[in-house]
NUSE-248753 format. One record per residue (C-alpha): x, y, z; residue in three letters. Coordinates in steps of 0.5 Angstrom, whole numbers, plus 2048, in hexadecimal, padded with zeros to 3 digits. Example, Ala and Ser with C-alpha at 12.3 -4.5 7.8 and 13.67 -1.06 7.14 Angstrom:
<rs>
c1 = 819, c2 = 7F7, c3 = 810, type = ALA
c1 = 81B, c2 = 7FE, c3 = 80E, type = SER
</rs>
This chain:
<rs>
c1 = 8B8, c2 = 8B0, c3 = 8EE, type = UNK
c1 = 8B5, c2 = 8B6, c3 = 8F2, type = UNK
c1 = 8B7, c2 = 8BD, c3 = 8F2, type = UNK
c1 = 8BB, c2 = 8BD, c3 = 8F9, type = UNK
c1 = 8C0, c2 = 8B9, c3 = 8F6, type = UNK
c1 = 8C2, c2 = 8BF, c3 = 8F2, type = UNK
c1 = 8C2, c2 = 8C5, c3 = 8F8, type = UNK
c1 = 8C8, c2 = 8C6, c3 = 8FB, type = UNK
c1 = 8CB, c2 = 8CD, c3 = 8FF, type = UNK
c1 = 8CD, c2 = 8D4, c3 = 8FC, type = UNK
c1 = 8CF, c2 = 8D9, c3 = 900, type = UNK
c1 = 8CC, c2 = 8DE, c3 = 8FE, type = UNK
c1 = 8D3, c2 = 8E3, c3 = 8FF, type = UNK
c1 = 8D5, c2 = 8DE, c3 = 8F8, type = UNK
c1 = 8CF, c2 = 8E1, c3 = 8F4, type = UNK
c1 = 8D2, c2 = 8E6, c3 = 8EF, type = UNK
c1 = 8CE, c2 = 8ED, c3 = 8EF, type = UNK
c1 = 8D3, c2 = 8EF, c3 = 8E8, type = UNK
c1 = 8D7, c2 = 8EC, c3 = 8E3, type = UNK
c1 = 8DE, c2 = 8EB, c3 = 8E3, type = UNK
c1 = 8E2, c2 = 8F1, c3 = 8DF, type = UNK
c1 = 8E4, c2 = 8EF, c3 = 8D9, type = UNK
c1 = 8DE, c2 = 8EA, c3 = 8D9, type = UNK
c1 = 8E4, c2 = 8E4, c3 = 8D7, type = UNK
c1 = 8E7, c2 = 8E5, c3 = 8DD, type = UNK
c1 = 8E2, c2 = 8E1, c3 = 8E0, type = UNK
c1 = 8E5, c2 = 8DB, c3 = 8E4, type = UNK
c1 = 8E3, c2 = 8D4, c3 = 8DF, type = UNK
c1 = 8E2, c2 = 8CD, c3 = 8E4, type = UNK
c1 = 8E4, c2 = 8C8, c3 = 8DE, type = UNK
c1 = 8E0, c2 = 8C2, c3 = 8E0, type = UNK
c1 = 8E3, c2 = 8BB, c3 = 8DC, type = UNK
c1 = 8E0, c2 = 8B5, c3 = 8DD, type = UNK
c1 = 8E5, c2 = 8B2, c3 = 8E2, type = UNK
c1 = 8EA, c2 = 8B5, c3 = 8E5, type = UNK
c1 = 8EC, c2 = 8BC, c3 = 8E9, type = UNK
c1 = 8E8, c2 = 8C2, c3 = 8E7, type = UNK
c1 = 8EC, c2 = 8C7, c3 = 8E3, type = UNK
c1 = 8EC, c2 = 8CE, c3 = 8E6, type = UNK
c1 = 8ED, c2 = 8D4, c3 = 8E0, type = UNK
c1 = 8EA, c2 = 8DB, c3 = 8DE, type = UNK
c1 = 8E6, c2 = 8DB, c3 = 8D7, type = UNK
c1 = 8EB, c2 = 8DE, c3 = 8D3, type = UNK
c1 = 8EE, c2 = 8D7, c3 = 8D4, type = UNK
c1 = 8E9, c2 = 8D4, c3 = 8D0, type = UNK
c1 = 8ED, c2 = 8D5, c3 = 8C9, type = UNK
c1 = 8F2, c2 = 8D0, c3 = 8CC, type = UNK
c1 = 8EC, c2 = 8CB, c3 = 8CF, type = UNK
c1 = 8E9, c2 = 8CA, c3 = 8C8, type = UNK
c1 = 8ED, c2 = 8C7, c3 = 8C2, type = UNK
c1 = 8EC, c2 = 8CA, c3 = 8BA, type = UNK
c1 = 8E6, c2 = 8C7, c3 = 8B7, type = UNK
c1 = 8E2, c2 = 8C8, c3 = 8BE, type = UNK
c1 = 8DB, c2 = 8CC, c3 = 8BD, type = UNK
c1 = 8D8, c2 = 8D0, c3 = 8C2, type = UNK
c1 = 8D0, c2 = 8D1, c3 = 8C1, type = UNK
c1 = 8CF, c2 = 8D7, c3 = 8C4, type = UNK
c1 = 8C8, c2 = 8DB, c3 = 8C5, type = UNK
c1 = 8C7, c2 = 8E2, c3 = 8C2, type = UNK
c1 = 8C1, c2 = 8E3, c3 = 8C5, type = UNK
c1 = 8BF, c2 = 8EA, c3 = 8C8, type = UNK
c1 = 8BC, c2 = 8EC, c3 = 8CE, type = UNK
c1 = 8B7, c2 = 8F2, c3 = 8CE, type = UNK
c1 = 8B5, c2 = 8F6, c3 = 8D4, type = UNK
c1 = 8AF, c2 = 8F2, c3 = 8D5, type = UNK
c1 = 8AD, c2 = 8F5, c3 = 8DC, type = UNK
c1 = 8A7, c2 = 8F9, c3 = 8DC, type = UNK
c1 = 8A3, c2 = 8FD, c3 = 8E1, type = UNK
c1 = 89B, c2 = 8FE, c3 = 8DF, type = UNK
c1 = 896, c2 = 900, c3 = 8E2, type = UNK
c1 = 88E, c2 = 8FD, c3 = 8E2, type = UNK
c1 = 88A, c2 = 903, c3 = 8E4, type = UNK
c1 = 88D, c2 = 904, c3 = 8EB, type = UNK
c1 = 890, c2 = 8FD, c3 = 8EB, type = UNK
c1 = 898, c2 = 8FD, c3 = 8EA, type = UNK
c1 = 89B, c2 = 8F6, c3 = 8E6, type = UNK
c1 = 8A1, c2 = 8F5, c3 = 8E5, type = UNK
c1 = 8A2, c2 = 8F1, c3 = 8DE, type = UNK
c1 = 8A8, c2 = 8EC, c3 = 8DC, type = UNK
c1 = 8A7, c2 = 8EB, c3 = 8D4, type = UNK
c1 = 8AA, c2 = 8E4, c3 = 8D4, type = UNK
c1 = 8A8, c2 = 8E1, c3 = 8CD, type = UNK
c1 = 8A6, c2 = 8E4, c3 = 8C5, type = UNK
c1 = 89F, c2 = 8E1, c3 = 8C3, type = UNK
c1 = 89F, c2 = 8E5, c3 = 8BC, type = UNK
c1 = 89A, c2 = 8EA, c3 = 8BA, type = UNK
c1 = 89C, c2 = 8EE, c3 = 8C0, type = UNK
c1 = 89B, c2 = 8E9, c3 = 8C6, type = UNK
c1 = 89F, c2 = 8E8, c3 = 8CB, type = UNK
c1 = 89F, c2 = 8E2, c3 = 8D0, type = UNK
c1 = 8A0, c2 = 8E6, c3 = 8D6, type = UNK
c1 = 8A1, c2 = 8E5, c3 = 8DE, type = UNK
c1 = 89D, c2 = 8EA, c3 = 8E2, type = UNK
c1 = 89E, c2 = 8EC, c3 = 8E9, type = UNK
c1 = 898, c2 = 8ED, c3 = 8EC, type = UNK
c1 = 895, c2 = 8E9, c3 = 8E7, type = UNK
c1 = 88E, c2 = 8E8, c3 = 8EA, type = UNK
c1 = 88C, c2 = 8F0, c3 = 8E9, type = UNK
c1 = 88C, c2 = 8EE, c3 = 8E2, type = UNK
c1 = 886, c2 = 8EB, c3 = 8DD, type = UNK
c1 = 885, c2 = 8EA, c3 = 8D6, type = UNK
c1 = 883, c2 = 8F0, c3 = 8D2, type = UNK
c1 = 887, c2 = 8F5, c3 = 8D8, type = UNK
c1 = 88C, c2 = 8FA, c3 = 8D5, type = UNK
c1 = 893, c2 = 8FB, c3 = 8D8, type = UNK
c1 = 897, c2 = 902, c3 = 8D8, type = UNK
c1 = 89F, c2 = 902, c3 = 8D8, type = UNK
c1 = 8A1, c2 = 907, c3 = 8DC, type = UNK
c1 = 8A6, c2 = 90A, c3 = 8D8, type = UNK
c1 = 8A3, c2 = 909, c3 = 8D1, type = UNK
c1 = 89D, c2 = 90D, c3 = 8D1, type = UNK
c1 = 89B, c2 = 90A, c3 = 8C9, type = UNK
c1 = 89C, c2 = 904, c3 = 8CB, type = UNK
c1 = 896, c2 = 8FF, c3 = 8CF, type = UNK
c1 = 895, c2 = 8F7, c3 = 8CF, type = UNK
c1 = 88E, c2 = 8F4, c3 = 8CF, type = UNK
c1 = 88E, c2 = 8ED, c3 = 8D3, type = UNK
c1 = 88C, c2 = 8E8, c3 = 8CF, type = UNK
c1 = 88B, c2 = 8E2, c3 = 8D4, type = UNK
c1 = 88E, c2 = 8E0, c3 = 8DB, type = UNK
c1 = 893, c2 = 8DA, c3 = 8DB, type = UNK
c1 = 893, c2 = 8D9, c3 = 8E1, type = UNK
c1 = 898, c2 = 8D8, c3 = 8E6, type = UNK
c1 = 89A, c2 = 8E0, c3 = 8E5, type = UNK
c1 = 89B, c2 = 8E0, c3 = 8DE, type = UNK
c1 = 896, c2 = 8E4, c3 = 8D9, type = UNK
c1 = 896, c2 = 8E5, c3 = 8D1, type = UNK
c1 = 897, c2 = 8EC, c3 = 8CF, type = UNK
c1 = 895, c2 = 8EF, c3 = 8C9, type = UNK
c1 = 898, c2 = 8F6, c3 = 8C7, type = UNK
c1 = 896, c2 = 8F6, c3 = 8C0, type = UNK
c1 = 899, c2 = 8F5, c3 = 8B9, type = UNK
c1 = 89F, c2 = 8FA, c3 = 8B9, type = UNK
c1 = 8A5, c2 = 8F7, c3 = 8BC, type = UNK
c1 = 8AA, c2 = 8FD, c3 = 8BA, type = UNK
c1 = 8A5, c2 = 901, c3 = 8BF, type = UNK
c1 = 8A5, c2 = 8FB, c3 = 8C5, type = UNK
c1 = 8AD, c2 = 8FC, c3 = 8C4, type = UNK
c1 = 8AD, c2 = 903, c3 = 8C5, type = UNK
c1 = 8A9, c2 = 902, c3 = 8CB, type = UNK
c1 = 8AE, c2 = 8FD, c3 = 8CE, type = UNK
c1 = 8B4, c2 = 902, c3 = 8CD, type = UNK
c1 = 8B1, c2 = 908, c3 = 8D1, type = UNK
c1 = 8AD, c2 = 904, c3 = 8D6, type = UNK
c1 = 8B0, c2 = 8FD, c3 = 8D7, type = UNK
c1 = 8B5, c2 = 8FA, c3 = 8DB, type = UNK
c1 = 8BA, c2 = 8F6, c3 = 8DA, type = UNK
c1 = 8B7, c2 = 8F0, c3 = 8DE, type = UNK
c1 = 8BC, c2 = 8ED, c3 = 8E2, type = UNK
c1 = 8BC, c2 = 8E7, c3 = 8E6, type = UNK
c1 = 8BA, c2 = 8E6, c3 = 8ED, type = UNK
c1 = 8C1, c2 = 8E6, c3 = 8F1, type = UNK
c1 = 8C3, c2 = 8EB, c3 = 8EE, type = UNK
c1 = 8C2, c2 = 8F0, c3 = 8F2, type = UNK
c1 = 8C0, c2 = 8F7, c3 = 8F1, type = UNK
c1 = 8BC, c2 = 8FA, c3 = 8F5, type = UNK
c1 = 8BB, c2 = 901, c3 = 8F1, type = UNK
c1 = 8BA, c2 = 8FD, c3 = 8EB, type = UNK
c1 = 8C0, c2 = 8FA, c3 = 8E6, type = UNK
c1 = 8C6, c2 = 8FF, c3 = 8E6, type = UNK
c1 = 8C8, c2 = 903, c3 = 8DF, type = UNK
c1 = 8CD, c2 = 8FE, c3 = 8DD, type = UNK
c1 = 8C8, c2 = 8F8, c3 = 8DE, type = UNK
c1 = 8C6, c2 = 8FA, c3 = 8D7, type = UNK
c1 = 8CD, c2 = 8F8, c3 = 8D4, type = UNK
c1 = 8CF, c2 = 8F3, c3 = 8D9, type = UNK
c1 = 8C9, c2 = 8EF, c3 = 8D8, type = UNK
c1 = 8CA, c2 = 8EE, c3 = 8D1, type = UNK
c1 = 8CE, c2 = 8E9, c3 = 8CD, type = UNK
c1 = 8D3, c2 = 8EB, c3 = 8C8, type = UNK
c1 = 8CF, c2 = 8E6, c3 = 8C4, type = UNK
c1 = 8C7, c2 = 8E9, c3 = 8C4, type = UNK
c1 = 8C4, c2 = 8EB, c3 = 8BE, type = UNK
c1 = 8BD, c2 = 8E9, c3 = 8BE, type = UNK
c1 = 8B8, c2 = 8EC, c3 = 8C3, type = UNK
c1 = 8B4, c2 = 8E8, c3 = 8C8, type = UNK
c1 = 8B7, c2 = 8E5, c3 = 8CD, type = UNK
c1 = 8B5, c2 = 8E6, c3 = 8D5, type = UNK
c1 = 8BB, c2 = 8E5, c3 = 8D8, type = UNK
c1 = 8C3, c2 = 8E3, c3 = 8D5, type = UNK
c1 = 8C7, c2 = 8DE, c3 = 8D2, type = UNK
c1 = 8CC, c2 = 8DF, c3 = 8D8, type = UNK
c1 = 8D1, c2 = 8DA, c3 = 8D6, type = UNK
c1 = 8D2, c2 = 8DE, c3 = 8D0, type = UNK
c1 = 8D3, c2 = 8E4, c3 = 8D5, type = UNK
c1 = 8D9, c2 = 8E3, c3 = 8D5, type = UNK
c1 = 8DC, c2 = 8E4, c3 = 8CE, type = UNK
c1 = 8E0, c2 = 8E9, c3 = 8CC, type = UNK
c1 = 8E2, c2 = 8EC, c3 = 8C4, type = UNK
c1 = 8E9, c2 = 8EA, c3 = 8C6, type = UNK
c1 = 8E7, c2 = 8E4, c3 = 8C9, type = UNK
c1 = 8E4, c2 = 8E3, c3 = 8C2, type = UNK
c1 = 8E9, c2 = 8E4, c3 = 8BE, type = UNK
c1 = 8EE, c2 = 8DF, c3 = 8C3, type = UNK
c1 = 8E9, c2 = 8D9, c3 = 8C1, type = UNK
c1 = 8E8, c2 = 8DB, c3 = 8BA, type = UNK
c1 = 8F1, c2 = 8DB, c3 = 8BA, type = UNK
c1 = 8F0, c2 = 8D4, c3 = 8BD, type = UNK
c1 = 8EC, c2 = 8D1, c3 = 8B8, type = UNK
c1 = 8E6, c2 = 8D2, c3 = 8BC, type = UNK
c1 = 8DF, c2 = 8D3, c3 = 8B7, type = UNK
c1 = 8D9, c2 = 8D6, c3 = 8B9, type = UNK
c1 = 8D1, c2 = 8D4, c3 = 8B8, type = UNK
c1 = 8CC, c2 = 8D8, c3 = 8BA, type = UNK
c1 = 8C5, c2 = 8D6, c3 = 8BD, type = UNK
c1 = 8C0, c2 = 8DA, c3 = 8BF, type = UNK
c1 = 8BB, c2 = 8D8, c3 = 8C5, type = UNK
c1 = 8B7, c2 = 8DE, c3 = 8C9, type = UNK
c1 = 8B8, c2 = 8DC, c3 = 8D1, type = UNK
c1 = 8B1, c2 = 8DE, c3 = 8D4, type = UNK
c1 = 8B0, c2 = 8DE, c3 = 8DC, type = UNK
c1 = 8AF, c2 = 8D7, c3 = 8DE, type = UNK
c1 = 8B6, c2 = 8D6, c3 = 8DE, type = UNK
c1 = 8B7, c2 = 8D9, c3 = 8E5, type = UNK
c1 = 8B0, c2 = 8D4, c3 = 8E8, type = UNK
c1 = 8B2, c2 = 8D0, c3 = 8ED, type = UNK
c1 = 8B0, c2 = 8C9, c3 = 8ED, type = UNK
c1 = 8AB, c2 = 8C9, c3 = 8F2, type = UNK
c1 = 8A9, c2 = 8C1, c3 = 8F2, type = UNK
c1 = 8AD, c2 = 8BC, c3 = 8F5, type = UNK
c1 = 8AD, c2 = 8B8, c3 = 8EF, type = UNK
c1 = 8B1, c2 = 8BC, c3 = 8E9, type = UNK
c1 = 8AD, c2 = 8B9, c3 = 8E3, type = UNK
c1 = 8A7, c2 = 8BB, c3 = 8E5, type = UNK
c1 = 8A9, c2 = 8C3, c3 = 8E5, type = UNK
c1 = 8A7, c2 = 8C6, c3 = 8DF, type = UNK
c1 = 8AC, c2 = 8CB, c3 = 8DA, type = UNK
c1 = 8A9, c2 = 8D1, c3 = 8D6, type = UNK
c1 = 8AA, c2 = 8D0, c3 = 8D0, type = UNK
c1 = 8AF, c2 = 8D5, c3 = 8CB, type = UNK
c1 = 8AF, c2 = 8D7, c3 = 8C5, type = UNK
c1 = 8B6, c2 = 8D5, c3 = 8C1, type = UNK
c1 = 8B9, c2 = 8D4, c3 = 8BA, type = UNK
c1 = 8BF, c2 = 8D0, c3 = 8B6, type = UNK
c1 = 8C0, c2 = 8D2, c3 = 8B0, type = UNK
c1 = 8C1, c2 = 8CE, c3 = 8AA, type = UNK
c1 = 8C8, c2 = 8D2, c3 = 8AB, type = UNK
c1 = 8C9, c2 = 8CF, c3 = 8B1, type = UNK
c1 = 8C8, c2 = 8C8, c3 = 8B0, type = UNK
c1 = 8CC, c2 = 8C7, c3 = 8AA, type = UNK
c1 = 8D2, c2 = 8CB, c3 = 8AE, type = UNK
c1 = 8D1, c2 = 8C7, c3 = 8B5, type = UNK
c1 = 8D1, c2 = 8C0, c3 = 8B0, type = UNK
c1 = 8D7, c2 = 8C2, c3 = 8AC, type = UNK
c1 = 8DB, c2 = 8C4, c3 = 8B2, type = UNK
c1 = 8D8, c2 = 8BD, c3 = 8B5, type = UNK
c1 = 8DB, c2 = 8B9, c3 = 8AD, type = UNK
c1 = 8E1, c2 = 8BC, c3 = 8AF, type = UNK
c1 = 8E2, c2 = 8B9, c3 = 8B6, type = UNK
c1 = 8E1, c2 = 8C0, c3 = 8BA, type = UNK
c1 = 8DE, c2 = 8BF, c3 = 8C0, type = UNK
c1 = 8D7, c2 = 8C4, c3 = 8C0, type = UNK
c1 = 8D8, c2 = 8C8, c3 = 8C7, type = UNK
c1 = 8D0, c2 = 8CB, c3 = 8C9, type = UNK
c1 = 8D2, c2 = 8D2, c3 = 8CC, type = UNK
c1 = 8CD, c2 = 8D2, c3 = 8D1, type = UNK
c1 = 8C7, c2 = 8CD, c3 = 8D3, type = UNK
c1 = 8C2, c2 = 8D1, c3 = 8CF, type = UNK
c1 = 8C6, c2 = 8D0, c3 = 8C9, type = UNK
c1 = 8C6, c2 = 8C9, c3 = 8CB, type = UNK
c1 = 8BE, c2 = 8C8, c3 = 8CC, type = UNK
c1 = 8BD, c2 = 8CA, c3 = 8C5, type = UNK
c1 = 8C2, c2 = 8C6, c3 = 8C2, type = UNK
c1 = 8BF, c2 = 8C0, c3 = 8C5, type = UNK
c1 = 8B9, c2 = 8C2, c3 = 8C3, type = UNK
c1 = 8BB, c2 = 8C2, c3 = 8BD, type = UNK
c1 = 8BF, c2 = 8BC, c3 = 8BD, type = UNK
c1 = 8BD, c2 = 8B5, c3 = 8B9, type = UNK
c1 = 8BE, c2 = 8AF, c3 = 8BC, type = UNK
c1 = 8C5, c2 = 8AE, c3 = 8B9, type = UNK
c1 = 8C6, c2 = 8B5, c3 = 8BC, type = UNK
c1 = 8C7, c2 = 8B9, c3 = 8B6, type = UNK
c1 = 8C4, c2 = 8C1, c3 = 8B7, type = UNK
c1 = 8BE, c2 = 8C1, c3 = 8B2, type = UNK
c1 = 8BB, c2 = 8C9, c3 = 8B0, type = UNK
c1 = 8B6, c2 = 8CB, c3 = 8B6, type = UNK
c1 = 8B2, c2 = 8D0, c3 = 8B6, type = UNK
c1 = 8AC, c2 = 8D1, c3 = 8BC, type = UNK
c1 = 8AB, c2 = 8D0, c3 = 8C4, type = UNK
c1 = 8AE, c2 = 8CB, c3 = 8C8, type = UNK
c1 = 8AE, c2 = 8C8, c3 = 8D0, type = UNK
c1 = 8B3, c2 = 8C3, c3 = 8CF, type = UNK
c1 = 8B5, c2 = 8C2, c3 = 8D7, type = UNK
c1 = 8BB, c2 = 8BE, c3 = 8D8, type = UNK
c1 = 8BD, c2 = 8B9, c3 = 8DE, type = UNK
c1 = 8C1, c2 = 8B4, c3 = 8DF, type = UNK
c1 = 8C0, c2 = 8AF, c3 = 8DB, type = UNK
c1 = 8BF, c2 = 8B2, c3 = 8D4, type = UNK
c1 = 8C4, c2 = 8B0, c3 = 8CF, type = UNK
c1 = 8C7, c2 = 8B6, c3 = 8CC, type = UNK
c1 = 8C9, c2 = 8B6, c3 = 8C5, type = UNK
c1 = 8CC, c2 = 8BC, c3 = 8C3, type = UNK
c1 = 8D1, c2 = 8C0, c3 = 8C7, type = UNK
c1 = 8D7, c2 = 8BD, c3 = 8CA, type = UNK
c1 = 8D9, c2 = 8C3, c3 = 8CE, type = UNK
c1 = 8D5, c2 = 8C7, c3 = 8D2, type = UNK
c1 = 8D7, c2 = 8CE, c3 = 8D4, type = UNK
c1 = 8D1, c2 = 8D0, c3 = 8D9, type = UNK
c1 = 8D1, c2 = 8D5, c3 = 8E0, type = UNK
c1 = 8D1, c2 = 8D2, c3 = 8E7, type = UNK
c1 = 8C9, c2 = 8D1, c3 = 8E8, type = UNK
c1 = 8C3, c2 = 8D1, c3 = 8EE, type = UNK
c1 = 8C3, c2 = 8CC, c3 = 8F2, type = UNK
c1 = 8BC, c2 = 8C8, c3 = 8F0, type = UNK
c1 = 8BB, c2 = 8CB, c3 = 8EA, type = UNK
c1 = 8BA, c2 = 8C9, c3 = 8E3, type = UNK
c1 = 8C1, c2 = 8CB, c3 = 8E1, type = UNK
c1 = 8C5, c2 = 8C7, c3 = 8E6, type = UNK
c1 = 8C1, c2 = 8C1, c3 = 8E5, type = UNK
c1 = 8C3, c2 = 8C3, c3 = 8DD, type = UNK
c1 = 8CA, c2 = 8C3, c3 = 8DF, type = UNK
c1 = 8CB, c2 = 8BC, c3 = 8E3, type = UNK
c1 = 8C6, c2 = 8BA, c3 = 8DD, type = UNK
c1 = 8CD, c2 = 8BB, c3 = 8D9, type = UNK
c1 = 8D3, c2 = 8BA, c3 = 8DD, type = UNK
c1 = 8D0, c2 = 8B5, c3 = 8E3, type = UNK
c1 = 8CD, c2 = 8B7, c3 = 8E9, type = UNK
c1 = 8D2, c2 = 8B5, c3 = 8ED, type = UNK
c1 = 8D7, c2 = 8B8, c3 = 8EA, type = UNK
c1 = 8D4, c2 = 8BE, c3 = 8E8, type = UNK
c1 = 8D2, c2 = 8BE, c3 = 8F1, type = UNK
c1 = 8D9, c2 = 8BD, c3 = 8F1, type = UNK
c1 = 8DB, c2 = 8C3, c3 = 8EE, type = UNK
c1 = 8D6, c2 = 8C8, c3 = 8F1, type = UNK
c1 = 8DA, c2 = 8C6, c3 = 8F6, type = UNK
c1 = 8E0, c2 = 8C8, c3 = 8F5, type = UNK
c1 = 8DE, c2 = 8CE, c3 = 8F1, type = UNK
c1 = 8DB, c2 = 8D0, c3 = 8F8, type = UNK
c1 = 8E1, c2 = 8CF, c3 = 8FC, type = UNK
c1 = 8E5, c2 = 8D3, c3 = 8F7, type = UNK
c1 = 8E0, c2 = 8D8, c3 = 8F7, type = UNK
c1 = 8DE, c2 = 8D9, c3 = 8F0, type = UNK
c1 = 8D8, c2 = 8DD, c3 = 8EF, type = UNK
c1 = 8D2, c2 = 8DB, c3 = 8ED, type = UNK
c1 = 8CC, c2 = 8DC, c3 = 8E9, type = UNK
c1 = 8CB, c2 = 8E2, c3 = 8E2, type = UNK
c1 = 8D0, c2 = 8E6, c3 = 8E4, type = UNK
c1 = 8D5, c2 = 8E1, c3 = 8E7, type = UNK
c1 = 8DA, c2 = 8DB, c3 = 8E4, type = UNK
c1 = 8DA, c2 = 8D7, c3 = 8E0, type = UNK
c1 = 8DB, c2 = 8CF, c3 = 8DE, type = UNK
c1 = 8DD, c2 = 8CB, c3 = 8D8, type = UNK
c1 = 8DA, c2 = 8C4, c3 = 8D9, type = UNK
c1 = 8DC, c2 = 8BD, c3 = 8D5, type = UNK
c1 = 8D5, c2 = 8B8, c3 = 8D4, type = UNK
c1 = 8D6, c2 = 8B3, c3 = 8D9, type = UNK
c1 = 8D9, c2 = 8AC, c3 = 8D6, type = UNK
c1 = 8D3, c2 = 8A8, c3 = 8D9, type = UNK
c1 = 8CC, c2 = 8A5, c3 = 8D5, type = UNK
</rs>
């Protein structure tokens, strides 16, 4: 296995910049496991999925975790990136070498809010200490922070006013995440209410995405790249809903390859979700046999990326190369903002 085998070309004219409006008049590319692709719009989805069917979805919420400090006269530029409790923070600092342990860090913009550096971690991330009050670190992010957008999403003067709403999910609720659960960007209450008329149920997951995901896989062998760790929960509601709709013979339909992570890693070998509560680095290749989910909904992903090796993990390589292909001959759009598809698991051992 080497990294190259997952790169493939993207004009760049494909990556979308906004989300579609309404968010469920996104395209979906519909990808089974043999035969032709099926090209529909998300709010077909009732019409995809069967009564018993579950979605998991994520309810995690991004905070404007992008913070601009200063050290003296040196300016910083902070991405908090995971919790630690009792006020740290596991962070990734531009300008990481102008900080040592013991420095103080200012928030431009909070002038009551300041992290103390811990320890250097290396490789550009730092772990920051900002005392014992959460309620004040929130309040600070709220007047000082930035929604912390990905990277292709180009906003020169920084993110624009609707970014704060177009990046949240109709779904979050539990604040920590760096960056969205894109897939399910796409939902809508209307959309919602067409699912639940069709019989489709809903259980809720909660995993905190962090910066990592937007890495690149610098190394020509995929296995010796490393993933950050996230924190994630399945409650023991959500284990007993994913088995009961498992009892009942509905498929269990992953909304989103964070969803997906954390319910492997919940998983047992027999494949039933146990109750999870801590960090994972669960990092999916070809060649994991999947235990949980029979469908997965997902966005279009980077080239080399932790993601797309995720998804050609699910539904094939050479089947998900195939239908990059045609979504890229369709123009779909790619990326946070962009479109979407639903993915069958591959049929193969």
């Amino acid at each position: 296995m080497r990294t190259a085998d997952f790169d493939f070309a993207l004009p760049e004219r494909l990556i979308a910049q906004a989300p579609a409006r309404p968010r469920d008049s996104a395209r979906l590319l519909v990808v089974p496991p043999r035969g032709p692709f099926g090209d529909r719009i998300v709010r077909d989805l009732p019409a995809l999925l069967a009564p018993g069917d579950l979605l998991v979805v994520n309810d995690t919420r991004v905070i404007p975790a992008r913070l601009r400090g200063r050290r003296g006269a040196a300016r910083v530029e902070l991405l908090l990136n995971r919790a630690e409790g009792g006020g740290l923070w596991h962070a990734l600092v531009r300008n990481a070498r102008r900080l040592r342990p013991g420095d103080l860090v200012a928030i431009e913009g909070a002038p009551d809010c300041a992290a103390r550096v811990v320890e250097r971690l290396g490789e550009g991330a730092v772990r920051l200490d900002f005392g014992p009050d959460p309620a004040a670190l929130a309040a600070a992010l709220e007047r000082a922070g930035e929604v912390p957008l990905p990277p292709y999403i180009q906003r020169p003067d920084g993110p624009r006013p609707e970014d704060a709403a177009d990046y949240q999910t109709v779904f979050a609720r539990v604040p920590g995440a760096v960056a969205a659960p894109t897939a399910s960007l796409h939902f809508t209450e209307a959309l919602l209410a067409a699912l639940e008329a069709r019989g489709v149920r809903r259980a809720t997951v909660t995993l905190h995405v962090g910066a990592g995901t937007f890495l690149p896989v610098r190394t020509e062998d995929p296995r010796a790249h490393r993933l950050h760790a996230e924190w994630g929960e399945v409650t023991a509601e959500a284990a007993e809903t994913i088995a009961a709709a498992r009892r009942a013979g509905g498929r269990i339909v992953a909304v989103g390859t964070t969803a997906l992570r954390l319910l492997e890693t919940a998983a047992a070998e027999s494949g039933a979700v146990r109750p999870f509560r801590g960090l994972t680095d669960l990092y999916l290749l070809p060649g994991h046999r999947f235990r949980t989910a029979d469908l997965l909904l997902t966005n279009f992903h980077l080239p080399r990326s932790t993601l797309f090796m995720l998804v050609c993990a699910f539904a094939g390589t050479e089947r998900m190369r195939a239908a990059y292909a045609h979504a890229i001959a369709r123009e779909y759009r790619f990326y946070s903002y962009g479109d979407a598809t639903l993915l069958h698991r591959s049929e193969a051992p």
